[in-house]
C-alpha positions as CSV (number, residue, x, y, z in Angstrom):
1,X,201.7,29.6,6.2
2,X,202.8,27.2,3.3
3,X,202.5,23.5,4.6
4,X,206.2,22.0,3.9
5,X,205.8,18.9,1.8
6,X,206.9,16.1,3.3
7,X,209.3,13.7,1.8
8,X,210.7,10.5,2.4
9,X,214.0,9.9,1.8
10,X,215.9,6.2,1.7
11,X,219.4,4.5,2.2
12,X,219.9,7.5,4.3
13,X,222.5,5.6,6.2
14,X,224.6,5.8,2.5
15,X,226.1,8.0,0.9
16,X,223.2,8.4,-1.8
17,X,220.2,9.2,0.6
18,X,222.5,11.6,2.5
19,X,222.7,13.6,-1.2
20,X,219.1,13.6,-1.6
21,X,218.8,14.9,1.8
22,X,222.0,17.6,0.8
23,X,220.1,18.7,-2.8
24,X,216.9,18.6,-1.0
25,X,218.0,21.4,1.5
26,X,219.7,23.3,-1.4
27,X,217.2,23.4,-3.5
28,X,215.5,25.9,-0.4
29,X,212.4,24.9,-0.9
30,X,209.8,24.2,2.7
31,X,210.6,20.2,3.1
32,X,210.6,18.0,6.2
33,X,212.6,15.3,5.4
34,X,211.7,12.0,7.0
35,X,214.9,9.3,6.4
36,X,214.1,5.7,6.2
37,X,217.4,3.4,6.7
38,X,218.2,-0.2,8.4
39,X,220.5,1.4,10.9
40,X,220.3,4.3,12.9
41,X,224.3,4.2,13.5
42,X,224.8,7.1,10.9
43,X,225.0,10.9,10.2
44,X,222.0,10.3,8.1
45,X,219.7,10.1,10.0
46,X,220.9,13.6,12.0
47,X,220.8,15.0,8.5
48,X,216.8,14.7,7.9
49,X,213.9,16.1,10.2
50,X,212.7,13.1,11.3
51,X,213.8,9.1,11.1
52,X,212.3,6.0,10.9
53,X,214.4,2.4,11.5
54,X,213.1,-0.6,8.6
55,X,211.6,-3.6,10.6
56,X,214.2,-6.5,11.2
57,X,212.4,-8.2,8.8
58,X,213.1,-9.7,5.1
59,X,211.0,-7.5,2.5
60,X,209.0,-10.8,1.2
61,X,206.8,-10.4,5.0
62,X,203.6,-9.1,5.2
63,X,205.3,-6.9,8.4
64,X,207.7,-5.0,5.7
65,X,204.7,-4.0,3.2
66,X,202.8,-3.1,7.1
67,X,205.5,-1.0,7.6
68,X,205.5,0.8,4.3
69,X,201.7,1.3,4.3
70,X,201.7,3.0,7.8
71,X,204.3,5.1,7.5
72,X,203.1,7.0,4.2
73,X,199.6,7.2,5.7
74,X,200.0,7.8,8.9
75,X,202.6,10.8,8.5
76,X,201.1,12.2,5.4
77,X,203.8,11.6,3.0
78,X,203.8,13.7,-0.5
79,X,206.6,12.2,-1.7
80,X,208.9,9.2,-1.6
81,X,213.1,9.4,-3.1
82,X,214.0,5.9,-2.9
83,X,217.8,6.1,-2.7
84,X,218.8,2.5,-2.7
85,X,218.7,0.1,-5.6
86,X,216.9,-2.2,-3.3
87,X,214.7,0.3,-2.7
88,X,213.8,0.7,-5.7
89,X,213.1,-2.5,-6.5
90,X,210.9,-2.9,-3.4
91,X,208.3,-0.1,-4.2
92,X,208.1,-0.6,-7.7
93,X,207.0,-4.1,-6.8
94,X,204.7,-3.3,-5.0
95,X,203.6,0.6,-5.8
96,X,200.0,-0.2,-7.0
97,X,199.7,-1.7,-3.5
98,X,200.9,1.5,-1.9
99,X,198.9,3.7,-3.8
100,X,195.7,4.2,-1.5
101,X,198.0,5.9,1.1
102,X,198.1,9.0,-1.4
103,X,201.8,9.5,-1.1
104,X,203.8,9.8,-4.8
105,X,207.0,7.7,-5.5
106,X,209.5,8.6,-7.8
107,X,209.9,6.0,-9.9
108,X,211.4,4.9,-13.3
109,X,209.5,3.1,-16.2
110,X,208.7,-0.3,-14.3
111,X,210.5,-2.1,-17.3
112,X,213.3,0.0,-17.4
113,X,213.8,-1.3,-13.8
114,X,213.0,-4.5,-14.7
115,X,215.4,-5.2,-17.7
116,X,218.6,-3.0,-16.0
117,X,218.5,-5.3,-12.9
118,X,220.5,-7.8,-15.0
119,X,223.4,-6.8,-17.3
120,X,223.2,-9.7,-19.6
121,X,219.5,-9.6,-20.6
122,X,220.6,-5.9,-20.9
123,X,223.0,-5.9,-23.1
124,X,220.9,-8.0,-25.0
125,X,218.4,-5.6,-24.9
126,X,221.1,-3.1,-26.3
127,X,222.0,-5.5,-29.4
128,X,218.3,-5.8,-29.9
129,X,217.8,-1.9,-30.0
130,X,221.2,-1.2,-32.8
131,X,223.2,0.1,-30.0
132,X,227.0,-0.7,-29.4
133,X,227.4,-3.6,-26.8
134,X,230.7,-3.9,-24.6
135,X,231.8,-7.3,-25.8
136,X,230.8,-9.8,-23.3
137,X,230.4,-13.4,-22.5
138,X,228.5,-15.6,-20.1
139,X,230.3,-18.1,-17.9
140,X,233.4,-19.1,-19.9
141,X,236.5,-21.5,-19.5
142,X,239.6,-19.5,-20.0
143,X,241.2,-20.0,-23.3
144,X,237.5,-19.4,-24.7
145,X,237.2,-16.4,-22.8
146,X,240.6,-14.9,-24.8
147,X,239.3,-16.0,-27.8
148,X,236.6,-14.4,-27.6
149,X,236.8,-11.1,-25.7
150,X,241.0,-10.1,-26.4
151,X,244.2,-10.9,-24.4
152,X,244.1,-10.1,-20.8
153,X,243.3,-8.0,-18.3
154,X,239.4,-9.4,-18.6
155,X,236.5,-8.4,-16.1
156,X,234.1,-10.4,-14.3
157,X,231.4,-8.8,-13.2
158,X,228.1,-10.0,-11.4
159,X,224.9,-10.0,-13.4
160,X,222.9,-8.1,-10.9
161,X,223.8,-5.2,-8.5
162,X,225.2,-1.5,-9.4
163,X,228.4,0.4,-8.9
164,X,231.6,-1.1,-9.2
165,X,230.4,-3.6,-6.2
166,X,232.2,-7.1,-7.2
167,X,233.8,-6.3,-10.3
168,X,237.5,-8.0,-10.7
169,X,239.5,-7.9,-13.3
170,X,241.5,-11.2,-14.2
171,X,244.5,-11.6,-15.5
172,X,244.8,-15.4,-15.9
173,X,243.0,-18.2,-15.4
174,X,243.7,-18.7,-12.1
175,X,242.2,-15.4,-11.1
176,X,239.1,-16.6,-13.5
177,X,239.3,-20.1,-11.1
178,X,239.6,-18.4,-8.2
179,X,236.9,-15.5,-8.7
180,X,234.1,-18.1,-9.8
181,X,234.2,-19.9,-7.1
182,X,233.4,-16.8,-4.9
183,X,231.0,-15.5,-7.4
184,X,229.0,-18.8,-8.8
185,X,228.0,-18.9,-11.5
186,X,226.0,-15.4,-11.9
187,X,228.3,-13.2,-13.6
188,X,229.3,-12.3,-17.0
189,X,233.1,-11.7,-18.5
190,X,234.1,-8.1,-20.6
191,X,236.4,-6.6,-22.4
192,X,238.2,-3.9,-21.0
193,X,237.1,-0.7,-22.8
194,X,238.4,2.6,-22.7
195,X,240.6,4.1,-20.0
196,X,240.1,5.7,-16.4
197,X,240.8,8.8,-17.9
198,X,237.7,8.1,-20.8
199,X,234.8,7.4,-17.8
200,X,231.8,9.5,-17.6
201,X,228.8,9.4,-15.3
202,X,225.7,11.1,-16.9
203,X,222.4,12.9,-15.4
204,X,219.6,12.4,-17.8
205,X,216.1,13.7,-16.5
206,X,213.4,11.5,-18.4
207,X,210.1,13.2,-19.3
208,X,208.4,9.6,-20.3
209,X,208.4,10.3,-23.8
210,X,212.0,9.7,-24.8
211,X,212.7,13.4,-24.4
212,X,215.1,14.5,-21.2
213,X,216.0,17.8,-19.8
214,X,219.5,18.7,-21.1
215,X,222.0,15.9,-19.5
216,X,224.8,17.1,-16.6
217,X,228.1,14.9,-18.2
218,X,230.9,14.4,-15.5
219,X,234.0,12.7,-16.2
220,X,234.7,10.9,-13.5
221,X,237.8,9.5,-11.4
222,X,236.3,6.4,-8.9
223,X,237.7,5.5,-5.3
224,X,238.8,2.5,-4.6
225,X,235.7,1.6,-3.2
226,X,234.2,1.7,-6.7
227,X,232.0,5.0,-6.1
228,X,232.6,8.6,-7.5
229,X,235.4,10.3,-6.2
230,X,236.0,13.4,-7.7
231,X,234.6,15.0,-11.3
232,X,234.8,17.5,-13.8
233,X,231.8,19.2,-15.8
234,X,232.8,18.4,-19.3
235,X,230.8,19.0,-23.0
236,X,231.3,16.0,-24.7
237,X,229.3,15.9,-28.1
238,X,229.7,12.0,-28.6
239,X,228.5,11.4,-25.2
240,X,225.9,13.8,-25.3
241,X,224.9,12.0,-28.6
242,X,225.1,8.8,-27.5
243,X,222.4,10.2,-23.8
244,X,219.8,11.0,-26.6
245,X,219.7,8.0,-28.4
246,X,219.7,5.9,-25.6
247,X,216.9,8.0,-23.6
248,X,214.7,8.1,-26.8
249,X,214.8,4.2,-27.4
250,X,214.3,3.6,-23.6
251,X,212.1,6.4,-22.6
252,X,213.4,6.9,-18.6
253,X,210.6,8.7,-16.5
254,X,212.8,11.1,-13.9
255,X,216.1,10.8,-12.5
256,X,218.2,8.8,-15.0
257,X,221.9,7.6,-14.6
258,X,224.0,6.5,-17.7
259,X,227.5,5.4,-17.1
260,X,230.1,5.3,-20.3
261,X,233.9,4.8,-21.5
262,X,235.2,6.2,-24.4
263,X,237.3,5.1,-27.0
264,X,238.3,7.9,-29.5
265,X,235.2,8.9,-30.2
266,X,233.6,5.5,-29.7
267,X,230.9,5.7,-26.5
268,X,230.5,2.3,-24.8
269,X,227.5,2.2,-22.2
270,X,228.2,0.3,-18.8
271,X,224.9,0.6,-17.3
272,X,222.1,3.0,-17.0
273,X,220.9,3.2,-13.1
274,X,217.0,4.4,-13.5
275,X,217.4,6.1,-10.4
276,X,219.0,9.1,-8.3
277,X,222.5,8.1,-8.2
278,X,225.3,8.5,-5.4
279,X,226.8,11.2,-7.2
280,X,223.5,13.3,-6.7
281,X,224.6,15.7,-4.5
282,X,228.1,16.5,-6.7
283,X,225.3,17.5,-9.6
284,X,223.1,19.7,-7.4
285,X,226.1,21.3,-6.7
286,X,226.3,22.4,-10.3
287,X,222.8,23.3,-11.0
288,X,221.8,19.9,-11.7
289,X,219.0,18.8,-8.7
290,X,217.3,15.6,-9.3
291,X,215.4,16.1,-5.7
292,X,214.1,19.2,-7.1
293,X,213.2,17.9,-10.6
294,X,211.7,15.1,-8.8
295,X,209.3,17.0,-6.9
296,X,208.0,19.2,-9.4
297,X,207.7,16.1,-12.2
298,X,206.3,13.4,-10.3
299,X,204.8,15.6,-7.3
300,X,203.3,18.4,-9.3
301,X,203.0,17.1,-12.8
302,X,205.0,19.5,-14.7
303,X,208.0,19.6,-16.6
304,X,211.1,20.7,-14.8
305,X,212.5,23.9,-15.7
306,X,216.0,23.8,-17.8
307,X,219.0,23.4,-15.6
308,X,221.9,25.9,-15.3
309,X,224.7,23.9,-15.4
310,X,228.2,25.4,-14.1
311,X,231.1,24.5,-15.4
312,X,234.0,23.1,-12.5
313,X,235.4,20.5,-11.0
314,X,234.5,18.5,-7.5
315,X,235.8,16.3,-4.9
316,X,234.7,13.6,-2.3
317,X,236.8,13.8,1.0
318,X,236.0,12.5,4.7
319,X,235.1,15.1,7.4
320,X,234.5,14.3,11.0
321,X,230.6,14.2,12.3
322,X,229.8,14.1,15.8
323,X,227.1,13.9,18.1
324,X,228.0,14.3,21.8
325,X,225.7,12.4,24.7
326,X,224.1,14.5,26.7
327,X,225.9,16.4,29.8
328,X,224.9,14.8,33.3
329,X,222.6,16.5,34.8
């Protein structure tokens, strides 16, 4: 009897680990899932085979890396799919430390992680490498913000974190008073580019080398939570275009997410996540399965075989889950 390899799975309380755990299961292969989260107070962690709660602890204590080092030894982990950004963050910080316990991590190129984790020194990084930079500024009193970036609507968005988590647009400079005050002074101001109808999320499958498995392109419509609420698989030869170039100056390793607008044919980049994103599961479901590119690429060692991509569209919607206590006895 084949052992099932046994995989950790993060953020499971979020929507992202619950699609690992979802592509995981579709991708049929022998798994036991063990879901790591804060909380137990979710589907999640019904969803995996087995759980285990983080310590109430912040991740700079010796009790957090404990935790970590236990947990991949003592239950003979294969393989770990960080969902969270945090996450990822975490055990790349510390993966040579964790590396006597056996257990493989999926993780991006460590400066990949490193120079994404703040949009400005990114964008920079784009400038630096001949790519097309939304237009941007740091910190900026109103009037110069205009002259520099257009006429109104402006964003702000915060230098660190992912999604569309703290991202305002401004009309005025009261909004711009108003919105630095609750942000400090962390943040960077952007033109608006593009449309909501011109948005695309991209799945880009790094081999290390600046090569990626054929990219899964969605264009997107978001909630108004800021995450991906419904798609459609598109061919988009500009986008496509602009995957390559990108991948081949910043050489991703795995699971890869680049996020653009269009206009005409113009492809700005907002951000590239180099990890599983929360629209995982929406890309298993058309032949695109990071979990199961994951496992044979960092687990095995060899290169995924070429996705089957199927054309369609798909939607987010809320469903009812329920556990019932137990009947008295």
């Amino acid at each position: 009897m084949i052992r099932p390899l046994r995989i950790v799975v993060t953020g499971v309380g979020a929507i992202i680990g619950q699609g690992i755990v979802r592509s995981l299961r579709r991708s049929r292969r022998a798994v036991h899932i063990l879901g790591v989260d804060r909380s137990d107070a979710s589907p999640g962690p019904r969803m995996c085979d087995d759980f285990r709660k983080k310590p109430a602890c912040d991740e700079s204590e010796p009790e957090y890396l404990a935790f970590w080092r236990a947990l991949l030894a003592d239950e003979v982990i294969d393989l770990v799919l960080p969902g969270l950004e945090n996450d990822v963050h975490y055990l790349d910080s510390v993966r040579d430390r964790l590396a006597q316990t056996g257990a493989c991590i999926a993780l991006n190129r460590h400066a990949l992680i490193a120079l994404t984790a703040d949009k400005w020194h990114f964008g920079e990084a784009l400038t630096a490498g001949g790519f097309t930079r939304i237009p941007s500024l740091l910190p900026a009193d109103w009037e110069t913000a205009v002259r520099g970036l257009g006429p109104p609507p402006l964003l702000l968005k915060p230098r660190r974190g992912n999604g569309s988590r703290g991202i305002v647009r401004l009309r005025d400079e009261e909004d711009l008073a108003y919105w630095s005050r609750r942000t400090g002074s962390d943040f960077l101001l952007q033109r608006i580019v593009g449309t909501d109808d011109e948005e695309y999320t991209v799945g880009a499958f790094g081999l290390g080398d600046g090569r990626t498995l054929p990219p899964i392109i969605f264009r997107r419509r978001l909630s108004p939570a800021g995450s991906t609420q419904s798609v459609e698989v598109v061919r988009d030869p500009e986008i496509a275009a602009a995957t390559r170039a990108l991948c081949a100056h910043f050489q991703p390793i795995g699971a890869t997410n680049l996020q653009f607008r269009k206009e005409g044919s113009q492809c700005f980049l907002l951000e590239i996540n180099p990890r599983i994103s929360s629209s995982t599961s929406l890309r298993a479901a058309f032949g695109y399965n990071e979990a199961a590119m994951s496992i044979d690429f960092h687990l095995l060692g060899r290169v995924p075989a070429t996705p089957r991509i199927r054309g369609g569209r798909g939607w987010r919607y809320a469903e009812d889950f329920v556990v019932h206590d137990r009947a008295p006895r």
